[in-house]
KENU-460087 format. One record per residue: residue in three letters; residue number from 1; chain; x, y, z of N, C-alpha, C in turn. Coordinates in steps of 0.2 Angstrom, whole numbers, plus 5000, padded with zeros to 4 digits. Layout:
N
{res->ala, n->NUM, chain->A, nxx->X, nyy->Y, nzz->Z, caxx->X, cayy->Y, cazz->Z, cxx->X, cyy->Y, czz->Z}
...
//
This chain:
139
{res->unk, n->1, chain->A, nxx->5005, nyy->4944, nzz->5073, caxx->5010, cayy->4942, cazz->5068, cxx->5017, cyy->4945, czz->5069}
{res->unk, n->2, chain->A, nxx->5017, nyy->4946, nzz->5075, caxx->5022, cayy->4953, cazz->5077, cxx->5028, cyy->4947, czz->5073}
{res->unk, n->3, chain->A, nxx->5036, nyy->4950, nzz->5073, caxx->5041, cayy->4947, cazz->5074, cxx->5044, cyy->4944, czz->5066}
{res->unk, n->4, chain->A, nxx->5037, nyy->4939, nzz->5065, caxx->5039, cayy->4938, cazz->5059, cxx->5036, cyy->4943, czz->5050}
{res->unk, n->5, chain->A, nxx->5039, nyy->4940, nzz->5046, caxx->5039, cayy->4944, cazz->5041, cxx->5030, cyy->4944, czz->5038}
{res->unk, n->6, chain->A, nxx->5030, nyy->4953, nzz->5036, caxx->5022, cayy->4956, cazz->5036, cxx->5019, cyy->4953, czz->5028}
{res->unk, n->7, chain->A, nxx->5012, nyy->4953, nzz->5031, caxx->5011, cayy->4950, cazz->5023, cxx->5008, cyy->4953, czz->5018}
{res->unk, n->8, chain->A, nxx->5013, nyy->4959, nzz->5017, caxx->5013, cayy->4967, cazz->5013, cxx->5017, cyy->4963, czz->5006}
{res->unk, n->9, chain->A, nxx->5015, nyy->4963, nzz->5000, caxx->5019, cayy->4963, cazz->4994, cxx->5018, cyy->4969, czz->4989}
{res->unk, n->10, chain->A, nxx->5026, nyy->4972, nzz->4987, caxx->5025, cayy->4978, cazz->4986, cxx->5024, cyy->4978, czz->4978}
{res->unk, n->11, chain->A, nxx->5021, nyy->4981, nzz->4975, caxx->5019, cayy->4981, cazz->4966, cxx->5021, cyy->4988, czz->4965}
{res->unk, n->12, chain->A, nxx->5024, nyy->4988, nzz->4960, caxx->5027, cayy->4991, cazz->4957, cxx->5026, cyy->4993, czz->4951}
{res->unk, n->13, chain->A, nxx->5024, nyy->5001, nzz->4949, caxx->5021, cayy->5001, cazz->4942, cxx->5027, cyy->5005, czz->4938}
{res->unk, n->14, chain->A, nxx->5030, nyy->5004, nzz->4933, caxx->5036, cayy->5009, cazz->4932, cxx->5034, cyy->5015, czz->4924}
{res->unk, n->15, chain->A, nxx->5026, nyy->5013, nzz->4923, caxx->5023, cayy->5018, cazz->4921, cxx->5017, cyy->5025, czz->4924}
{res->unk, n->16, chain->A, nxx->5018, nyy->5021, nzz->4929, caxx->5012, cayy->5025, cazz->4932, cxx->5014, cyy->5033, czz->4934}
{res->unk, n->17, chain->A, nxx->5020, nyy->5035, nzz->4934, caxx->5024, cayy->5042, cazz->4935, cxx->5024, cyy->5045, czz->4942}
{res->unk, n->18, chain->A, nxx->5022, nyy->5038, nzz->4945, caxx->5025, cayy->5039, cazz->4953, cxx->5031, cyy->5038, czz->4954}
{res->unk, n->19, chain->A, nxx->5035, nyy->5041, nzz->4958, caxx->5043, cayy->5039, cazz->4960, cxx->5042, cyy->5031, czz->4963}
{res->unk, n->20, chain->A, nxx->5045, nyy->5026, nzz->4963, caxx->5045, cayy->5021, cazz->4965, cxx->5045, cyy->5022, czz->4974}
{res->unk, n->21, chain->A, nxx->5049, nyy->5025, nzz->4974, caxx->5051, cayy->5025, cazz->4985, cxx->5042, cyy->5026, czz->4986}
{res->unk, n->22, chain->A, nxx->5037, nyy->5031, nzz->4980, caxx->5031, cayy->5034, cazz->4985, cxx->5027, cyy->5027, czz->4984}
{res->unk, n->23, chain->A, nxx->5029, nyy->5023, nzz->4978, caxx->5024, cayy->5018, cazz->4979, cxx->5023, cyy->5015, czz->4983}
{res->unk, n->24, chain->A, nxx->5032, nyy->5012, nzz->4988, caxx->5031, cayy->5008, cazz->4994, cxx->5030, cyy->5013, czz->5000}
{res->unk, n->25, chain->A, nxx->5027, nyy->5018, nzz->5000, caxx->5027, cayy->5022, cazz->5005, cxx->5020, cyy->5022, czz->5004}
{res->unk, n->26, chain->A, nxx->5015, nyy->5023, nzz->4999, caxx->5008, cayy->5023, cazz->4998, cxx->5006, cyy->5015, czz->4999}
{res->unk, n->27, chain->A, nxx->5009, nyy->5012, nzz->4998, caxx->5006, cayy->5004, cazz->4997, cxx->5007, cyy->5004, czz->5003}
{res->unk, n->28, chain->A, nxx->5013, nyy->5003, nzz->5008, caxx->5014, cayy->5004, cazz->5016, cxx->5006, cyy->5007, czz->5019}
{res->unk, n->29, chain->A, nxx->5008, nyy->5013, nzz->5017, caxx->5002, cayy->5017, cazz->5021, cxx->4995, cyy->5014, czz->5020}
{res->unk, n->30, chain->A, nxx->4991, nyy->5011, nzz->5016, caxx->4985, cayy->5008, cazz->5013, cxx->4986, cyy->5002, czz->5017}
{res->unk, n->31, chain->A, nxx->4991, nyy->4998, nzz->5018, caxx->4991, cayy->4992, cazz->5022, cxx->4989, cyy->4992, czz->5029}
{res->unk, n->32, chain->A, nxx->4992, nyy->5000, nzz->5031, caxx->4991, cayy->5002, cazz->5038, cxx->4984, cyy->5004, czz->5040}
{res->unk, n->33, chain->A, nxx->4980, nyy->5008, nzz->5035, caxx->4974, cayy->5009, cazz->5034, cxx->4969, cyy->5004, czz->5035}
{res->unk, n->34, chain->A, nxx->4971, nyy->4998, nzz->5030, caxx->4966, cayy->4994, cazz->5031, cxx->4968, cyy->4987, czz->5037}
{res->unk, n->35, chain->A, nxx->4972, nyy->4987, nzz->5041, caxx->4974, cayy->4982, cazz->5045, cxx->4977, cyy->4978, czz->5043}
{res->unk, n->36, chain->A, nxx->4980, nyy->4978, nzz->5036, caxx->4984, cayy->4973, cazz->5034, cxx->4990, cyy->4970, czz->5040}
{res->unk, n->37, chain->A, nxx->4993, nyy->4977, nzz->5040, caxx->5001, cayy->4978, cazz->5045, cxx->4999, cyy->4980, czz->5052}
{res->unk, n->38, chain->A, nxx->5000, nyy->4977, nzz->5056, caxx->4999, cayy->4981, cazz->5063, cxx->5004, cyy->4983, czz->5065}
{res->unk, n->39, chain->A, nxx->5006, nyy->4985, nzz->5071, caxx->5010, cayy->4985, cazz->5076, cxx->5015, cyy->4981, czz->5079}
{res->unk, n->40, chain->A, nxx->5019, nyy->4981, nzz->5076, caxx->5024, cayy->4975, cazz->5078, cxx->5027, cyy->4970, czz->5074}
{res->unk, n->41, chain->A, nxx->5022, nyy->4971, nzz->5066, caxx->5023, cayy->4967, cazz->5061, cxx->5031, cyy->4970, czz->5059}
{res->unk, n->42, chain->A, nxx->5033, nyy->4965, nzz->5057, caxx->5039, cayy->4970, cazz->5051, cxx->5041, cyy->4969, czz->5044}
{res->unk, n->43, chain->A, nxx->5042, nyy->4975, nzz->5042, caxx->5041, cayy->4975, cazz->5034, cxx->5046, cyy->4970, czz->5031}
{res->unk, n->44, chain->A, nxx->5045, nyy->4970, nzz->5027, caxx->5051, cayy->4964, cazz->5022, cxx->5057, cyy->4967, czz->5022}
{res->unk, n->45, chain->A, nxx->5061, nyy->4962, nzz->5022, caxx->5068, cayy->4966, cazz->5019, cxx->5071, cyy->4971, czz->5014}
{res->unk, n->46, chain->A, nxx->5075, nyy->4974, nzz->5014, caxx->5075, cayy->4978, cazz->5007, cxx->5076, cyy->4974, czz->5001}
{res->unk, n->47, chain->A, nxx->5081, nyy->4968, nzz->5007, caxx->5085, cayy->4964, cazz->5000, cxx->5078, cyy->4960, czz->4999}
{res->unk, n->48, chain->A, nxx->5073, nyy->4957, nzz->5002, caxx->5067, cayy->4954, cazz->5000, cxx->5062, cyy->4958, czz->4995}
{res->unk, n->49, chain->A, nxx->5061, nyy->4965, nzz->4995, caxx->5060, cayy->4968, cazz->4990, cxx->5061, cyy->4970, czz->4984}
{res->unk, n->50, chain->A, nxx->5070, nyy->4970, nzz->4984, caxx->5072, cayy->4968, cazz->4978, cxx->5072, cyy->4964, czz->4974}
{res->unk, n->51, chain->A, nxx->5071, nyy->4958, nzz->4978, caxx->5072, cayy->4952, cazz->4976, cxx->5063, cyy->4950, czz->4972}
{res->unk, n->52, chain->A, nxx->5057, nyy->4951, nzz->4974, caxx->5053, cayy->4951, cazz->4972, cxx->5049, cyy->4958, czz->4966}
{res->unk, n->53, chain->A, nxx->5055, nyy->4964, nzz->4966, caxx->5053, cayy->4970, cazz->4961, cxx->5059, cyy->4970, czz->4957}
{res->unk, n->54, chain->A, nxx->5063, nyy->4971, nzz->4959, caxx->5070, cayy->4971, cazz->4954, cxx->5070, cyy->4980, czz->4954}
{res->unk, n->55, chain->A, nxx->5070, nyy->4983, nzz->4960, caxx->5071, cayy->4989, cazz->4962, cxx->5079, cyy->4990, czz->4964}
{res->unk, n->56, chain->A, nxx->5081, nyy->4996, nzz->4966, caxx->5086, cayy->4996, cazz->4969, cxx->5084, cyy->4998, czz->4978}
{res->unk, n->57, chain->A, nxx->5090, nyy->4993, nzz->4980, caxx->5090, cayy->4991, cazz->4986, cxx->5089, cyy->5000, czz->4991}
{res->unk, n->58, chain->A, nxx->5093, nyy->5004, nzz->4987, caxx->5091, cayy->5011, cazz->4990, cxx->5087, cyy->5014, czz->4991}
{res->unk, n->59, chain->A, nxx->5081, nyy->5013, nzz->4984, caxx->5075, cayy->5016, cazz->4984, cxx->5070, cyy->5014, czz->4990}
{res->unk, n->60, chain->A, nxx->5071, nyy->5006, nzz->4992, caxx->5068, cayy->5002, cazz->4996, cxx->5069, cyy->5007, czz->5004}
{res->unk, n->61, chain->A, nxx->5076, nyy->5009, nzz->5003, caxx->5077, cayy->5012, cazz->5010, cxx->5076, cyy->5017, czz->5009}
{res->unk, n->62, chain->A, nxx->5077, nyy->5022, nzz->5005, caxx->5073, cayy->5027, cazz->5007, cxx->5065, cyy->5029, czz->5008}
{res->unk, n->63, chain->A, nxx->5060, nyy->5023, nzz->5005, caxx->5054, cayy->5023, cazz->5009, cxx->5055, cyy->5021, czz->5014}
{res->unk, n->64, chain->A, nxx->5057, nyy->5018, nzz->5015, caxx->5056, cayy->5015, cazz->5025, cxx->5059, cyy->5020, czz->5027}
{res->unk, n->65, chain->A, nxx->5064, nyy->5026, nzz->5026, caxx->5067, cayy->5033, cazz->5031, cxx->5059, cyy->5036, czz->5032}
{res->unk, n->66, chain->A, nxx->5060, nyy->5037, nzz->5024, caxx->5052, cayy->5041, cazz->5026, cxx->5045, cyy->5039, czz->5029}
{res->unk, n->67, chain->A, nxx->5042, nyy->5032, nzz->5028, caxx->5039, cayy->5029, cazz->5035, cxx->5043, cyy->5032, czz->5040}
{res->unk, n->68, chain->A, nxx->5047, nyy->5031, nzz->5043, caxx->5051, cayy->5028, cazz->5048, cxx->5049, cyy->5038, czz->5051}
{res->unk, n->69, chain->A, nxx->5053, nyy->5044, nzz->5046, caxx->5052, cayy->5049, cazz->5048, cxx->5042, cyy->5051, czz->5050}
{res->unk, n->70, chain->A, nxx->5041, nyy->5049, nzz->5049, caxx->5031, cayy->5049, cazz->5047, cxx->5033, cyy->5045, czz->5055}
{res->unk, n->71, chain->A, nxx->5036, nyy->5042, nzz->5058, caxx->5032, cayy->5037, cazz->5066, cxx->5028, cyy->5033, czz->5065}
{res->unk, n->72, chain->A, nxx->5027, nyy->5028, nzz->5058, caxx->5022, cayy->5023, cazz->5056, cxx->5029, cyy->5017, czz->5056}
{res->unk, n->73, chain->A, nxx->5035, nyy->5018, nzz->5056, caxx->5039, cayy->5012, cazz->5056, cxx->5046, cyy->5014, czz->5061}
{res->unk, n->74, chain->A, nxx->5050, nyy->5009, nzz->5063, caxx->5055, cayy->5011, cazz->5067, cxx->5059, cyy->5003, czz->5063}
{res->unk, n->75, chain->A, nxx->5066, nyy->5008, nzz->5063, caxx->5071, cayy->5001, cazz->5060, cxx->5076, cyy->5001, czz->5067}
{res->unk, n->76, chain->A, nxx->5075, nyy->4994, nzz->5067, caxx->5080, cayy->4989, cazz->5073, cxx->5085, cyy->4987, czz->5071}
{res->unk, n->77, chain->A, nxx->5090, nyy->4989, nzz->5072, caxx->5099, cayy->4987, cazz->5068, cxx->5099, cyy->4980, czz->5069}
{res->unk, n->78, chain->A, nxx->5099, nyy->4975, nzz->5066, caxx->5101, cayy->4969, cazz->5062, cxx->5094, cyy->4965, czz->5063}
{res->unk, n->79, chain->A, nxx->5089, nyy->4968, nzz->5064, caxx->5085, cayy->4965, cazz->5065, cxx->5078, cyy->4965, czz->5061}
{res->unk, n->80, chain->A, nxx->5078, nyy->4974, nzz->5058, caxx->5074, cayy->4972, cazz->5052, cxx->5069, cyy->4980, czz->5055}
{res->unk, n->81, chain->A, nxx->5065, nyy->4981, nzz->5050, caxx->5058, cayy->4988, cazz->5051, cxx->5054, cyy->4985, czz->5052}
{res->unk, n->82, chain->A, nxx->5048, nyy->4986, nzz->5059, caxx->5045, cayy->4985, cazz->5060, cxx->5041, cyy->4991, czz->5061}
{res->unk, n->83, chain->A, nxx->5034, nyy->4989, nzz->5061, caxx->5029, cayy->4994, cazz->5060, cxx->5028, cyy->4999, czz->5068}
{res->unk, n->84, chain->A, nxx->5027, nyy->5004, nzz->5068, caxx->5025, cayy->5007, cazz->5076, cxx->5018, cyy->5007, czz->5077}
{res->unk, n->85, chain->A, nxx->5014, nyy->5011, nzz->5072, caxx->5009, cayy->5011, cazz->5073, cxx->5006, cyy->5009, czz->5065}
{res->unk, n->86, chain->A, nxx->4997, nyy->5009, nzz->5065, caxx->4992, cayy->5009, cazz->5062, cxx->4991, cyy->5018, czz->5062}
{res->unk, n->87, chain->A, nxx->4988, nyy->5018, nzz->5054, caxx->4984, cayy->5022, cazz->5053, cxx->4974, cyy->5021, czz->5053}
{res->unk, n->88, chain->A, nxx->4973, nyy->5029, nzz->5056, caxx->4965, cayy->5029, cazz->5058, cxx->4966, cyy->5021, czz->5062}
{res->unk, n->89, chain->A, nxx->4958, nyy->5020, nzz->5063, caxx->4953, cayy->5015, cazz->5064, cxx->4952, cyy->5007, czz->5062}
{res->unk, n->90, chain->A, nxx->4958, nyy->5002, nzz->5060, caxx->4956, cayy->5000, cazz->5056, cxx->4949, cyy->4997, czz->5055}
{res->unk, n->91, chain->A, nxx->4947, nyy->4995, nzz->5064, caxx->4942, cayy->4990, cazz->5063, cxx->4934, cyy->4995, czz->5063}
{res->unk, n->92, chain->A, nxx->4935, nyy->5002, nzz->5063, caxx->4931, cayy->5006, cazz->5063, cxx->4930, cyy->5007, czz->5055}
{res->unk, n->93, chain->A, nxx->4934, nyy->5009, nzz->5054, caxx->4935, cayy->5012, cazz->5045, cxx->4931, cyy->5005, czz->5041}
{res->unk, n->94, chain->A, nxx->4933, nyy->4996, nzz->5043, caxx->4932, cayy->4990, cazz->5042, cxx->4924, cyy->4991, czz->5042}
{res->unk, n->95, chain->A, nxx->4922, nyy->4992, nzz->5049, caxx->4914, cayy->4993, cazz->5047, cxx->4910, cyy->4999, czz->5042}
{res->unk, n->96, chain->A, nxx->4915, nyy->5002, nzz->5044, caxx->4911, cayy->5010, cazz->5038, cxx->4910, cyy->5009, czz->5033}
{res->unk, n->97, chain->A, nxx->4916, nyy->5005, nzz->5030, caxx->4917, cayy->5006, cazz->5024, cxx->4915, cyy->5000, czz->5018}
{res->unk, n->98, chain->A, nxx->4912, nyy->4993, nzz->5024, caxx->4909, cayy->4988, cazz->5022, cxx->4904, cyy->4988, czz->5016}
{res->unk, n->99, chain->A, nxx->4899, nyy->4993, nzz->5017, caxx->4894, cayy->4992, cazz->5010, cxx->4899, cyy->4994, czz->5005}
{res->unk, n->100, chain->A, nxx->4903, nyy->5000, nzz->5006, caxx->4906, cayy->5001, cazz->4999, cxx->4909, cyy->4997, czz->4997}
{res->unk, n->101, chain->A, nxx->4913, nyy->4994, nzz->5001, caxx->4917, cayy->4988, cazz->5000, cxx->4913, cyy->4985, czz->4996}
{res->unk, n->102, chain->A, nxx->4907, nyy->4980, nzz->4997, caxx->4902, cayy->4976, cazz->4994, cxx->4902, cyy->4978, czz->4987}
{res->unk, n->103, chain->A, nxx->4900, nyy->4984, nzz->4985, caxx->4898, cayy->4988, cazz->4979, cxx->4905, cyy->4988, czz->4976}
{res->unk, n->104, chain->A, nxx->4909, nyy->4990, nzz->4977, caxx->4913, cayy->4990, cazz->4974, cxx->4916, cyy->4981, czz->4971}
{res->unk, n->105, chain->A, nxx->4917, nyy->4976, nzz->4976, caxx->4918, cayy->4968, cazz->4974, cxx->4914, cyy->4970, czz->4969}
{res->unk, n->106, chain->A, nxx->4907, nyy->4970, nzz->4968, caxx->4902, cayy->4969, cazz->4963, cxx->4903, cyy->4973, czz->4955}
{res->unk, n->107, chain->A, nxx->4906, nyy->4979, nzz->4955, caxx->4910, cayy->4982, cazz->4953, cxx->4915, cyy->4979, czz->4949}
{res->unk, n->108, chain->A, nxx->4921, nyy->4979, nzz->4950, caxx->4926, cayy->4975, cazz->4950, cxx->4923, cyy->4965, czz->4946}
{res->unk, n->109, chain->A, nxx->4918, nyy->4963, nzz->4949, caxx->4916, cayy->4955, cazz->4947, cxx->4912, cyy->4959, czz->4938}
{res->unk, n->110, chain->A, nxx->4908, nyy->4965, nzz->4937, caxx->4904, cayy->4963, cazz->4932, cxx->4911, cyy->4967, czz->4926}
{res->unk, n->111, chain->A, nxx->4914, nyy->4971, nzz->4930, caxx->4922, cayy->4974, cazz->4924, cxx->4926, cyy->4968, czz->4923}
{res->unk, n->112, chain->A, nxx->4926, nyy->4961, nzz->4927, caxx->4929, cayy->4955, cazz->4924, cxx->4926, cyy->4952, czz->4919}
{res->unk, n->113, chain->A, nxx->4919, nyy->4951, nzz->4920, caxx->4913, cayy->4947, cazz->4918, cxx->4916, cyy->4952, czz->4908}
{res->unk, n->114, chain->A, nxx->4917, nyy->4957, nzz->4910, caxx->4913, cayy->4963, cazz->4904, cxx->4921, cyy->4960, czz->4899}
{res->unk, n->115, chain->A, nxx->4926, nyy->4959, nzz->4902, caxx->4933, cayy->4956, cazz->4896, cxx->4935, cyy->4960, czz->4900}
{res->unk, n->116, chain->A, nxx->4938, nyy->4964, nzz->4904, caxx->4942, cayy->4968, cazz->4906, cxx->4948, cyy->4965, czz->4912}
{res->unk, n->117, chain->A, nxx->4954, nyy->4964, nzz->4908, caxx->4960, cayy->4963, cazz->4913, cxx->4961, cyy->4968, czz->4918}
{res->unk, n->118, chain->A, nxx->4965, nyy->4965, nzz->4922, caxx->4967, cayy->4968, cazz->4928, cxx->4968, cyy->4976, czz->4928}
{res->unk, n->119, chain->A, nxx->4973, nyy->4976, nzz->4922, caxx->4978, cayy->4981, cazz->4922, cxx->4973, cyy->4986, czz->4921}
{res->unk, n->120, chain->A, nxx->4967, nyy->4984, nzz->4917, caxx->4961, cayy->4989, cazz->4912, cxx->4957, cyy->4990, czz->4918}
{res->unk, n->121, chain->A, nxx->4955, nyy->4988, nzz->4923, caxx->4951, cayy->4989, cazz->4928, cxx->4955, cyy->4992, czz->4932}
{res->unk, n->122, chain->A, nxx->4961, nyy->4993, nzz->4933, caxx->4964, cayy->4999, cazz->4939, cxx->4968, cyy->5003, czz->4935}
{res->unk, n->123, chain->A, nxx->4968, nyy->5004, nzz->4926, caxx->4969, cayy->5011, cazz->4928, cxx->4960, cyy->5015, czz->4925}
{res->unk, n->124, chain->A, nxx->4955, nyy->5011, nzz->4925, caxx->4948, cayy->5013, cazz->4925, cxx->4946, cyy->5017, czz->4932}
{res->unk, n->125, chain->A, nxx->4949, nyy->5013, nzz->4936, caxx->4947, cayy->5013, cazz->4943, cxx->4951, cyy->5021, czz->4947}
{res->unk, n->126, chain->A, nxx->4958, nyy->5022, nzz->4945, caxx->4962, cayy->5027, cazz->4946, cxx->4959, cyy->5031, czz->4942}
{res->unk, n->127, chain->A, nxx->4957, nyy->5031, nzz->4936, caxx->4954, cayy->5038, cazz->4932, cxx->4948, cyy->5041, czz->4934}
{res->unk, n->128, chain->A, nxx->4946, nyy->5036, nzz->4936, caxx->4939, cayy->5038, cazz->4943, cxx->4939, cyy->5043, czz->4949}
{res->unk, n->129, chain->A, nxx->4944, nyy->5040, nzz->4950, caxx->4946, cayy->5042, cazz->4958, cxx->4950, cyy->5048, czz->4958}
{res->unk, n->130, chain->A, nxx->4956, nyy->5049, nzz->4952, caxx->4959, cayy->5055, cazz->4951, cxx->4954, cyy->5061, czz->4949}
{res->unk, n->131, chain->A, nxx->4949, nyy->5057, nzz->4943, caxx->4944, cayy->5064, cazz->4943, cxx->4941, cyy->5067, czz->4948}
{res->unk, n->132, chain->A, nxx->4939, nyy->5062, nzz->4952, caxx->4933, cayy->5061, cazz->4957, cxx->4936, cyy->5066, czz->4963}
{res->unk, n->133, chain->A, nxx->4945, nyy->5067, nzz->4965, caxx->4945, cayy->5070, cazz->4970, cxx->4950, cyy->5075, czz->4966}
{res->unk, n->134, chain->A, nxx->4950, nyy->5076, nzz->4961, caxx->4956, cayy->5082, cazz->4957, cxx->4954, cyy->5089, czz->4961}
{res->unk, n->135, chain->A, nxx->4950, nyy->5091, nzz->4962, caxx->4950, cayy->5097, cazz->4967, cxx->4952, cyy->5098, czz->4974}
{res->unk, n->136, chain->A, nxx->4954, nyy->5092, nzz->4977, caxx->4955, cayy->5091, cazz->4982, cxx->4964, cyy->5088, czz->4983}
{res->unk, n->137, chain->A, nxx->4967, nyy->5089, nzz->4977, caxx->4974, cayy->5087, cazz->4977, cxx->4976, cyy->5095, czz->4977}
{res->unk, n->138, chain->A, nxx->4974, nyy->5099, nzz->4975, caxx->4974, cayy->5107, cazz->4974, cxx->4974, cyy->5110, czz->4977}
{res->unk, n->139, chain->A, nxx->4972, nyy->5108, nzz->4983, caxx->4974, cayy->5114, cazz->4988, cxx->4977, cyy->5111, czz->4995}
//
């Protein structure tokens, strides 16, 4: 998909008490993780991100700086940020993490099935995970 535009869309929560810039630097990063983004994709424009979040066009840029300082992306003067590398393994981490994958879907389908909207199922799922590794952000 090199060349043309990547098929990352960035969500934006403006209660979650993340700085907006970490959200497109963490949703970036999780793209590259799972193979969404490879090598030669390139990100959307800023003005294409404001356009779809109603951000300011600066915060846009300064995630891509900090990608860009991190060596996961490189900006090409009139042409746009393209990705440099992948994070880990994708298609290794792809098989690893397949059963969880499963149980998780399964997951996710019965917290539908149960009345639960979206929003109620990811901050469920974040409260999980926040407690799950809270010692491990600590040190």
């Amino acid at each position: 998909m090199a060349a043309e535009s990547a098929a990352v869309e960035f969500r934006i929560d403006r209660r979650s008490g993340v700085a907006t810039y970490l959200q497109i630097v963490q949703q970036t990063k999780q793209a590259l993780r799972l193979g969404v983004l490879e090598p030669g994709d390139r990100l959307p424009t800023a003005r294409e991100v404001v356009e779809a979040t109603a951000i300011n066009p600066n915060t846009v840029l300064k995630a891509y700086r900090e990608l860009e300082r991190e060596g996961l992306v490189e900006a090409r003067r009139g042409l746009g940020t393209f990705v440099r590398r992948t994070l880990g393994g994708a298609a290794e981490a792809s098989a690893a993490d397949a059963p969880l994958r499963t149980e998780l879907a399964d997951w996710a389908r019965r917290a539908r099935a149960a009345g639960l909207e979206k929003d109620d199922v990811s901050a469920l799922f974040t409260a999980v995970l926040d407690s799950t590794y809270k010692g491990d952000q600590e040190r």
